[in-house]
C-alpha positions in Angstrom: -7.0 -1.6 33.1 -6.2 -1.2 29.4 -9.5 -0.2 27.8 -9.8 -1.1 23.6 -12.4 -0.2 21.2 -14.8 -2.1 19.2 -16.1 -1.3 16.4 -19.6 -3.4 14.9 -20.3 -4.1 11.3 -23.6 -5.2 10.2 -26.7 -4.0 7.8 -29.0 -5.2 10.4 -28.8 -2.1 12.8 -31.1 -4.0 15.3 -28.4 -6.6 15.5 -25.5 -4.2 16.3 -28.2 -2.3 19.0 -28.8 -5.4 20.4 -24.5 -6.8 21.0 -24.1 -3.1 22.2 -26.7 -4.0 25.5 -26.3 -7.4 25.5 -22.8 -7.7 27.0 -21.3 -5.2 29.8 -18.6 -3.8 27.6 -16.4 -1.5 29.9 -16.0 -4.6 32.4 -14.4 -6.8 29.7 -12.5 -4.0 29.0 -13.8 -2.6 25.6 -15.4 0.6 24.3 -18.0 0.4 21.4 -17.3 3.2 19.3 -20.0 3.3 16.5 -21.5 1.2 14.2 -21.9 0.6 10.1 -24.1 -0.8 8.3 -21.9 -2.0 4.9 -18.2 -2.6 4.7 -17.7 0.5 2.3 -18.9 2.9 5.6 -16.8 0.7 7.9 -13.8 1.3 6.3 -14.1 5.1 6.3 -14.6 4.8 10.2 -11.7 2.2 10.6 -9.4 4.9 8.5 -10.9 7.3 10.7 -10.6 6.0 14.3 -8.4 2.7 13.9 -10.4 0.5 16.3 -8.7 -2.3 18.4 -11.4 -4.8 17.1 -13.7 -5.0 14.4 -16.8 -7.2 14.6 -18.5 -7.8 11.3 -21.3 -9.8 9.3 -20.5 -11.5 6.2 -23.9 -11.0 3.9 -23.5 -7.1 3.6 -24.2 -4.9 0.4 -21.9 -2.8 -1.4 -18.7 -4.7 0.3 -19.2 -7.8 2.2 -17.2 -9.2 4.9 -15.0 -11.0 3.9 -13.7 -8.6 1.5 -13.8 -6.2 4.1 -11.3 -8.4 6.6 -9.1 -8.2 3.3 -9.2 -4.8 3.2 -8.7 -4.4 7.2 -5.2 -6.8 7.6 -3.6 -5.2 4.3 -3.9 -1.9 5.8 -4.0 -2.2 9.6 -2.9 -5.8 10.4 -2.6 -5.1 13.7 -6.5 -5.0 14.0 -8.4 -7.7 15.8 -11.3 -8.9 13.7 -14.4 -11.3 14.6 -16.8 -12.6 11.9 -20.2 -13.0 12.6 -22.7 -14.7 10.3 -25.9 -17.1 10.0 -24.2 -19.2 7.4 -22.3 -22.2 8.3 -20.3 -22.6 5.1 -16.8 -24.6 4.9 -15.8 -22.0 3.1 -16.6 -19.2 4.9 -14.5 -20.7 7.3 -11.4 -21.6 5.5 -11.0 -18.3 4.2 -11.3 -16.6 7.7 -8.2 -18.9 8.5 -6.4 -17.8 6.1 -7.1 -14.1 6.8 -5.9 -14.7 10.8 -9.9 -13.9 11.7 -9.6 -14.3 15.8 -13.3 -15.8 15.8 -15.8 -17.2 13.5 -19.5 -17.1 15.8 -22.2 -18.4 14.2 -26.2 -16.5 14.6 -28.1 -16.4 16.4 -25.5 -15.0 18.9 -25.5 -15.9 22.4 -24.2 -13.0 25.1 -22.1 -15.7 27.7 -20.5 -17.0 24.1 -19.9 -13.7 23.2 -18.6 -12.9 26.6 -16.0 -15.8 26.7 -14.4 -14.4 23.3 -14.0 -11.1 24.5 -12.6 -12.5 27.9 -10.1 -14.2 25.9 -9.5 -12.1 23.5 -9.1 -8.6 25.7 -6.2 -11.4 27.6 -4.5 -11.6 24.1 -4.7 -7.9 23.7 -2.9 -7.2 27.0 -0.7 -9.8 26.6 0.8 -8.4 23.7 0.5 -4.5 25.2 2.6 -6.0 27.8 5.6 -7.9 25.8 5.4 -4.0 23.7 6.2 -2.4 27.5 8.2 -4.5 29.5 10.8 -3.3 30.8 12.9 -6.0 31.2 12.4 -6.7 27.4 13.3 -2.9 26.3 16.5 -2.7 28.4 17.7 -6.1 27.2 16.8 -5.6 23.4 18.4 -1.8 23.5 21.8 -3.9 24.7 21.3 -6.5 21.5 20.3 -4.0 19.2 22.3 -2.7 16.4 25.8 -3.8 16.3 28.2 -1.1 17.5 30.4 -0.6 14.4 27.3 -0.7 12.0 25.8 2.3 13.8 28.8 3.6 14.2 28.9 3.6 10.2 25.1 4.5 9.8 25.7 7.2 12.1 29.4 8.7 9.9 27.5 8.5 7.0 24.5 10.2 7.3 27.2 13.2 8.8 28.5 13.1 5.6 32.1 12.0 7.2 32.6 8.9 4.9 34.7 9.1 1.7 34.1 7.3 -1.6 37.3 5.3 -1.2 36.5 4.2 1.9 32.7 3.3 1.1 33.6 -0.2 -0.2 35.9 -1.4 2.3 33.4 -0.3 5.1 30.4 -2.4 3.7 32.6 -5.4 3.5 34.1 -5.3 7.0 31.0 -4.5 8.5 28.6 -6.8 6.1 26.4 -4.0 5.4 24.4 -4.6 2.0 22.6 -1.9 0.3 20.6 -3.6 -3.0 17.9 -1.0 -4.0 18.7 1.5 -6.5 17.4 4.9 -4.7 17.8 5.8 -0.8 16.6 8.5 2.0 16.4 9.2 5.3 13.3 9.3 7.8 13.9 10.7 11.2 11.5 9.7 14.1 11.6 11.9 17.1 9.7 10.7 20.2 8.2 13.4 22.3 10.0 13.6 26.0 8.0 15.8 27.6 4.4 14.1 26.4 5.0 10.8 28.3 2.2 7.8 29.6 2.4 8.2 33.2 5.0 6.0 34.8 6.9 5.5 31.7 10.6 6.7 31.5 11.3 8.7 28.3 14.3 6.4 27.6 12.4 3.4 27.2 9.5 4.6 25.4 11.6 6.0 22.7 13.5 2.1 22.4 9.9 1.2 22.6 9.1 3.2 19.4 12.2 1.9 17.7 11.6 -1.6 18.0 8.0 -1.0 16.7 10.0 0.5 13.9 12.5 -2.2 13.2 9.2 -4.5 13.0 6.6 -2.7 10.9 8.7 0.2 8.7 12.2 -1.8 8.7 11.1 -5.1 6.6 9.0 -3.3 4.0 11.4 -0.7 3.2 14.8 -2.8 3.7 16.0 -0.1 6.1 18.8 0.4 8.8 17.8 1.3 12.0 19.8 2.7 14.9 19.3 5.5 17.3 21.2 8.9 17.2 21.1 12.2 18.6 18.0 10.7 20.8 16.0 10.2 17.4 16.0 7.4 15.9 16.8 7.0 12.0 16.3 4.7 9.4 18.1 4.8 6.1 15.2 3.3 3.6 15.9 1.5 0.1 13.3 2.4 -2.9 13.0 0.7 -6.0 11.9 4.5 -7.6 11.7 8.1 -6.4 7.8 7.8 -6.7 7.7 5.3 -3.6 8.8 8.5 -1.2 4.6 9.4 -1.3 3.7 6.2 0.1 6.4 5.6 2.5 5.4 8.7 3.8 1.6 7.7 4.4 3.4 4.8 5.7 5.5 6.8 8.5 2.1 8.5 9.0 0.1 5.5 9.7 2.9 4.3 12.2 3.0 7.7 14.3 -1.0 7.2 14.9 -0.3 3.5 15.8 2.8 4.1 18.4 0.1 6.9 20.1 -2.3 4.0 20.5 -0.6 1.6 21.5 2.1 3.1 23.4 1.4 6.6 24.1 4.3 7.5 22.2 4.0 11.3 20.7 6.3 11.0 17.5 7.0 12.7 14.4 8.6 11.5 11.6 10.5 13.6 9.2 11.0 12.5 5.8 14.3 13.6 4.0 14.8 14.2 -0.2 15.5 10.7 -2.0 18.9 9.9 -3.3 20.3 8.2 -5.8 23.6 8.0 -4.1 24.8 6.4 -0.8 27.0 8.9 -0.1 24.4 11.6 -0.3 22.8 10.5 2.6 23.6 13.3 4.7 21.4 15.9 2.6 18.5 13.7 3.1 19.0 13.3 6.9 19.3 17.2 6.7 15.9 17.5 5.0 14.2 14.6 7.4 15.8 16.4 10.7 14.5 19.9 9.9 10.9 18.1 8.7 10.8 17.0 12.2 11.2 20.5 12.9 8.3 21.7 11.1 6.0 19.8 13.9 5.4 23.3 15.3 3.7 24.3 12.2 1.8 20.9 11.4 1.5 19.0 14.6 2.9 16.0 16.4 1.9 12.3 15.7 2.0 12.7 12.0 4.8 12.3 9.2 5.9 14.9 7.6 8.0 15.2 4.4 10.2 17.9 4.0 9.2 18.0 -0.2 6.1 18.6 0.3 6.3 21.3 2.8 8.5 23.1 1.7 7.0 25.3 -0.8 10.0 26.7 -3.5 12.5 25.0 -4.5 15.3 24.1 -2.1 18.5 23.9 -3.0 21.0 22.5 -0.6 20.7 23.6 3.1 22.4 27.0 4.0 26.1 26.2 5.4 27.3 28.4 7.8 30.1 28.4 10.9 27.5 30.2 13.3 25.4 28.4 14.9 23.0 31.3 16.2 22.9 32.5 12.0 21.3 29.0 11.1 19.3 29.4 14.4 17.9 33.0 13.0 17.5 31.2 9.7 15.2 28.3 11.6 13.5 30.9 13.4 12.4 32.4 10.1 10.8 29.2 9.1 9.2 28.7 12.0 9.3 31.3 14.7 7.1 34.2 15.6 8.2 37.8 15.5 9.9 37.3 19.0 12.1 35.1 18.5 13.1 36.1 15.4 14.4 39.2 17.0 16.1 37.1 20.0 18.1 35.1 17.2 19.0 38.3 15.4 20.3 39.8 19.2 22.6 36.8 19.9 24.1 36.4 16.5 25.2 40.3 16.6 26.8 39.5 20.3 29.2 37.1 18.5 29.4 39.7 15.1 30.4 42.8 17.5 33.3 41.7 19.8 35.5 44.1 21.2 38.5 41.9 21.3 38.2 41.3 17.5 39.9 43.0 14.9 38.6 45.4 12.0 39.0 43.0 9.5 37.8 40.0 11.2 34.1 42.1 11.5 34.5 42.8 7.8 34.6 39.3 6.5 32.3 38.5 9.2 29.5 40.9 7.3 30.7 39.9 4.0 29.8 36.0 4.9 26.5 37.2 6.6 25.6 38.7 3.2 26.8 36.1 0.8 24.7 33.3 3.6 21.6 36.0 3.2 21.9 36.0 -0.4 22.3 32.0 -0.7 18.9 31.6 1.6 17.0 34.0 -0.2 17.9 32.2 -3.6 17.4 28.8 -2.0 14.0 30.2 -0.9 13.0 32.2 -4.3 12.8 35.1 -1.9 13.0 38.5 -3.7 14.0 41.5 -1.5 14.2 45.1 -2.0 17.4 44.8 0.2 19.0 42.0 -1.7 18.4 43.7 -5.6 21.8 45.7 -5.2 25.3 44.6 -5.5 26.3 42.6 -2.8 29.3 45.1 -2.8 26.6 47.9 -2.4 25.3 46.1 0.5 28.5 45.5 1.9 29.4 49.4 2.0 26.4 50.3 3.9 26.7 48.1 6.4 30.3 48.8 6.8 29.5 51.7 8.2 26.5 50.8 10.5 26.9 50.8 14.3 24.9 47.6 16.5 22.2 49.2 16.6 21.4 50.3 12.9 22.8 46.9 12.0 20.2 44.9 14.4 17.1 46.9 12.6 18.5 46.5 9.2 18.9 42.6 9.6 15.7 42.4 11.9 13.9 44.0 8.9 15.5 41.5 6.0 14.5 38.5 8.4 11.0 39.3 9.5 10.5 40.3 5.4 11.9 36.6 4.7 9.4 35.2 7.0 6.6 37.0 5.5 7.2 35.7 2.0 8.0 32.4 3.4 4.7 32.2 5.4 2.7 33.4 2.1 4.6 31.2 -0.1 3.5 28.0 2.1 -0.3 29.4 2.2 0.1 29.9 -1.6 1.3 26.1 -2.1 -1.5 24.8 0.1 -4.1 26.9 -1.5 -2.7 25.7 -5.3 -2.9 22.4 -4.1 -6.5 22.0 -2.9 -7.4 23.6 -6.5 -5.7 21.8 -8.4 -7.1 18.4 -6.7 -10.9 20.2 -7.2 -10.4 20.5 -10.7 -9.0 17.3 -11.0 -12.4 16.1 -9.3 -14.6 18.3 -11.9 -12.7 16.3 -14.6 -13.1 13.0 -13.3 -15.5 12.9 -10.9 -17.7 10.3 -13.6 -15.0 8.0 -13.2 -16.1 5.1 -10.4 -12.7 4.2 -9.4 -12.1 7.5 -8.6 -9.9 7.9 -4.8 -7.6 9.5 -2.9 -4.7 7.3 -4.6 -5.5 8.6 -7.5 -5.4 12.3 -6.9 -2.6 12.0 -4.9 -0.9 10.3 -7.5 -1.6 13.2 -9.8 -0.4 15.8 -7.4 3.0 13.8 -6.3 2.5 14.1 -2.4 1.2 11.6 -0.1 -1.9 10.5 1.1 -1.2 12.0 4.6 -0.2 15.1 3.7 -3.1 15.5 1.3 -5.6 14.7 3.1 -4.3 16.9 6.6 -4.5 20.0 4.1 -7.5 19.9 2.4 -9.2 18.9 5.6 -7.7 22.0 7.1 -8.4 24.6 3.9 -12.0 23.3 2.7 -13.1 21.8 6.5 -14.0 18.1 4.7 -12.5 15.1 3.6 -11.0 14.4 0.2 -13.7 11.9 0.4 -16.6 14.1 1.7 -15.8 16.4 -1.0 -16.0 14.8 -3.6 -19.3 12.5 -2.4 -20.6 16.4 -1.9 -19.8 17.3 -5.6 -21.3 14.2 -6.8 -24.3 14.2 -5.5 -24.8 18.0 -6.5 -24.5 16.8 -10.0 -26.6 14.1 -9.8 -29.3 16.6 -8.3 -28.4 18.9 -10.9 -29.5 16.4 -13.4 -32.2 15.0 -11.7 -33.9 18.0 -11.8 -33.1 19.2 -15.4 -33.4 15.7 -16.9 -35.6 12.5 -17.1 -33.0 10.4 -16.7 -33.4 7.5 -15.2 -31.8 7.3 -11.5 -29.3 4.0 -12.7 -28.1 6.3 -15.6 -27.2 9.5 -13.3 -25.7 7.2 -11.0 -23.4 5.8 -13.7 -22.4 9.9 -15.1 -21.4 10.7 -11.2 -19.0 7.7 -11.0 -21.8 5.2 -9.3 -22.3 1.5 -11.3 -24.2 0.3 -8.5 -27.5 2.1 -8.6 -28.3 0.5 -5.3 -25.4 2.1 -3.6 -26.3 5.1 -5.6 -29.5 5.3 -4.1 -28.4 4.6 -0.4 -25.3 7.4 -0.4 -28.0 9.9 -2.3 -30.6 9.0 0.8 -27.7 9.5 3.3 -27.4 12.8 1.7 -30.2 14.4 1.8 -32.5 12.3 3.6 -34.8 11.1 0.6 -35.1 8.4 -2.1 -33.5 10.6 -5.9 -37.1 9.7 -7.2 -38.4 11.3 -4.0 -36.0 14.0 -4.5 -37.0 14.4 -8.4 -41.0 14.5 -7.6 -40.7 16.8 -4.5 -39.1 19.0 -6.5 -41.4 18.9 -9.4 -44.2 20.1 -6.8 -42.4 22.7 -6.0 -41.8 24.4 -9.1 -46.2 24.2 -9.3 
């Protein structure tokens, strides 16, 4: 039995206690997760755990709930909400039919009404679990899905195989439109090994696509077809800037496919172009994001800008496959493998059937593809400040064996800078957005938008790396500072508490007063007098 969880809104605690042991939860099929007590602390928890349902009050400080509902089906419209209230107001109720509220209950509540919406309403939810997993419905709609000469076309030109002469005459005959003015390519890869029990991979991955086609396709004007078991979507962006929040986008969807499908996906999103026909660069970038889960984790977007920390300059060409595996390796391998890649690309460098002066260009184009990575890298190397000439002639003259320590070396010293580089990016980052914070922090409408706007990555990304570097929330944080500067000047000031609240960013004393309390456990004026006694 499918099992969804609940999460109650209401600044009555005693009411929420008392729904929680009123109704058998777990045999109607939900899970109560926590509670809030104002619609400001329910959205942090429904960014933080994404309930099934949300059951909320309307008379709530700081946010009430209708505004909150307004908040919940712009950002997850997926999410099931019931209002609750002791107010029978026409108006009340229009609005919650125009915000698709499932149920309006009037107070006092009663636990065999409450019952018989959660009866109903768990049906609805396993309805609609089931039309996402049948079958029937998958195998039939992979069939109907894309036509086969559009994918076919999708599928040339993110290889890079179309021609500008051909471009026009292909959209025509295949009634392809593309309208925006800037393009790129998301790649979502569907875990095969992490599957839900009784699920084949196949299925689950069409699953994920369709979810696509319906919640990232509309939006983002996108074509969406399935290739190299991934599937791809070639988006449309009115500007460059858009790329931050289609990836918080992609990032929202990967936590939403887990939930609701079991689905483990990544999504890797590619460089924006301002041409069609450089497409393939983009589904470059977006396929070797996806590769990057090893480093960042599965179920998340990832976007191949923000990752990578130099400059990159077009992706390293070369006609050996086990070269651009090494050069993957040094991205993202450990020690071992690096020196597995470096043994199998030698076994193709030193065969005995080959001439002299096939190895020779051989080593000249592994030097020239050394010396293009570590510029596309900003990698400097004691190995690489000579001539490439004076490179060549040692190397010349090195048997497999010097050659395989020489090259081991250069890669695992590649690595090394890489691996400090990315730290280096990550730690810039998290000061750049404190700082930012120290200059703003008086500023009420201060957010995570905001500082992710200043920054120029997404909220996703953001907000995964300064929870991993500082062990908080971009949110915790900067609650933390502000309330350190409003006991800063509580104690060196006689300030009225409305006046500090407004210098830390807080117009609503009230609210002021209840984060403070949340804080540290006292009233400020509490705070301000204890401290006073102290000092005697």
């Amino acid at each position: 039995m499918n099992t969804y969880s609940l999460l109650l809104v209401d600044d009555e605690e005693e009411v929420t206690q008392v729904i929680e042991r009123k109704i058998d939860w777990a045999k109607l099929g939900f899970c109560v997760i926590g509670h809030a007590n104002n619609g400001l602390k329910a959205l942090e928890m429904i960014e933080e755990f994404q309930p099934d349902v949300v059951m909320t009050d309307i008379r709530m400080p700081y946010m009430d709930g209708m505004q909150l509902c307004g908040e919940i089906k712009s950002r997850y419209p997926t999410t099931k909400i019931l209002l609750f209230t002791g107010f029978d107001e026409f108006e009340y109720a229009k609005e919650a039919v125009h915000l698709e509220i499932e149920e309006y209950i009037l107070k006092p509540l009663n636990a065999i009404e409450l019952t018989e919406v959660f009866a109903k309403l768990k049906q609805k939810l396993d309805q609609e679990i089931d039309e996402k997993r049948n079958v029937e419905t998958l195998q039939k709609y992979y069939m109907d899905s894309l036509p086969l000469l559009q994918a076919n076309f999708y599928s040339t030109l993110i290889e890079g195989r179309i021609y500008e002469e051909q471009l026009e005459q292909y959209l025509k005959d295949y009634q392809i439109q593309f309208e925006a003015p800037v393009f790129g390519c998301i790649v979502i890869h569907t875990s095969t090994n992490r599957v839900p029990e009784g699920m084949n991979p196949q299925l689950l991955a069409i699953s994920v696509e369709r979810q696509a086609k319906e919640q990232l396709a509309p939006k983002w004007k996108a074509k969406c077809f399935a290739y190299l078991g991934n599937t791809v979507l070639i988006v449309q962006l009115r500007q460059e800037s858009e790329i931050s929040e289609l990836t918080d986008e992609c990032d929202r969807f990967c936590k939403y496919v887990h939930r609701i499908l079991g689905a483990v996906t990544t999504i890797g999103v590619g460089a924006v172009c301002n041409e069609l026909l450089e497409l393939s660069k983009s589904y470059q970038g977006a396929k070797e994001a996806v590769s990057y889960r090893v480093l960042y984790g599965s179920s998340r977007a990832i976007n191949i800008k923000e990752i990578v920390p130099k400059k990159q300059v077009d992706q390293e060409v070369s006609s050996e496959g086990e070269l651009l595996e090494l050069f993957k390796m040094i991205r993202l391998g450990s020690e071992a493998q690096i020196e597995e890649s470096v043994e199998n690309y030698l076994k193709h460098l030193f065969v005995p059937s080959e001439t002299l002066q096939k190895h020779h260009v051989a080593l000249m184009e592994l030097i020239s593809t050394l010396y293009r990575f570590s510029e596309n890298n900003e990698i400097s190397s004691k190995e690489f400040s000579k001539e490439m000439g004076e490179i060549y002639q040692v190397l010349i003259n090195l048997e497999p064996e010097g050659l395989k320590k020489w090259l081991l070396k250069v890669s695992l010293s590649f690595r090394e800078q890489i691996t400090d580089a990315r730290s280096s990016s990550t730690k810039s980052l998290i000061t750049k957005a404190k700082t930012y914070v120290e200059s703003h922090y008086r500023e009420e409408g201060l957010s995570l938008d905001d500082i992710c706007e200043e920054l120029g990555v997404s909220n996703s990304y953001f907000s995964s790396m300064f929870k991993k570097e500082t062990g908080n929330s971009f949110v915790g944080y900067l609650t933390e500072y502000r309330m350190e500067k409003a006991c800063k000047r509580l104690i060196e000031t006689n300030e009225k508490s409305y006046m500090i609240a407004k210098s830390v960013g807080y117009t609503d004393a009230n609210y002021f007063s209840y984060v403070f309390k949340r804080q540290y456990g006292v009233s400020p004026s509490k705070y301000r007098t204890e401290y006073a006694k102290g000092e005697k």
